[in-house]
N, C-alpha and C positions, 0 to 999 in steps of 0.2 A: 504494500500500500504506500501511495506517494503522496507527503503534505507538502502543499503549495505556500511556500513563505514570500507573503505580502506584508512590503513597505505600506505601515499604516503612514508615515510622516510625507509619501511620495502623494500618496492617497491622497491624504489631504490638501498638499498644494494644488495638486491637478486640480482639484473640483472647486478649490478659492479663485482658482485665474479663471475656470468655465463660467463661476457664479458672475466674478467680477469683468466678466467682457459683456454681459448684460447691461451695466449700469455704465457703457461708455456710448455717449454719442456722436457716431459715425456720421451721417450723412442730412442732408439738411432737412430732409422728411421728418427723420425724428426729430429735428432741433425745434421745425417748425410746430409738431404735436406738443411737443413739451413747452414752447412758447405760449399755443394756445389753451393749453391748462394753467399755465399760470394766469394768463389772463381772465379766464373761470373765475379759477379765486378771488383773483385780485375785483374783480367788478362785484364780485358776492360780499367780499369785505368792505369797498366802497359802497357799496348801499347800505350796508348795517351802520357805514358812520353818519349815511347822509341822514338815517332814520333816529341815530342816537343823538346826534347834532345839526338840529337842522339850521340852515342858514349859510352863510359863508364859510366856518370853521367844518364845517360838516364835506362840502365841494371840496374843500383846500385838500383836508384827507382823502377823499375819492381820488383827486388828481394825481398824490402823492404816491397810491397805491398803483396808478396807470401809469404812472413816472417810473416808478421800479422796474415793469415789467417789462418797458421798453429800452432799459439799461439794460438790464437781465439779457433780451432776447439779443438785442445788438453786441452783445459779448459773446454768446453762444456762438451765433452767426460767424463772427470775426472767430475766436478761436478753432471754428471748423474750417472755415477759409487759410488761415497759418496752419493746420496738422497737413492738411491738404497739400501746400506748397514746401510744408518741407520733405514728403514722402516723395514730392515730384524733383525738387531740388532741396536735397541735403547740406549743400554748402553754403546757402542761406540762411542760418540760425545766425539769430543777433540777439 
């Protein structure tokens, strides 16, 4: 009879790098879906301030919450446009 000896330590790196290439975003499809969940949010949380504070203090928060998401998303965006151009040209890391 033959026992098979398996790397539990090999085991487990393998399945952290399979888990953790789920949570990278690749291509702008996904950038753009995760943009627009954030945006979800973000208008779901500006309408709870505009209801908690109505008036002008209430909008400035809504805005504020649509200001993020547009920093957020234009980061996303850029950061996949640089992975991109360094896979395509490597000698351009600055």
């Amino acid at each position: 009879m033959m026992i098979a000896v398996i790397d539990v330590k090999e085991l487990q790196v393998a399945m952290l790098s399979k888990i953790s290439r789920l949570f990278v975003i690749k291509t702008p499809v996904e950038a753009y879906m995760i943009i627009y969940a954030l945006a979800l949010g973000a208008v779901e949380r500006g309408n709870i301030y505009i209801q908690r504070f109505p008036g002008f203090g209430g909008k400035l928060l809504f805005f504020a919450c649509m200001g993020a998401v547009f920093m957020a998303g234009a980061k996303i965006l850029d950061c996949i446009k640089h992975e991109k151009r360094l896979r395509e040209r490597p000698e351009t890391t600055f």
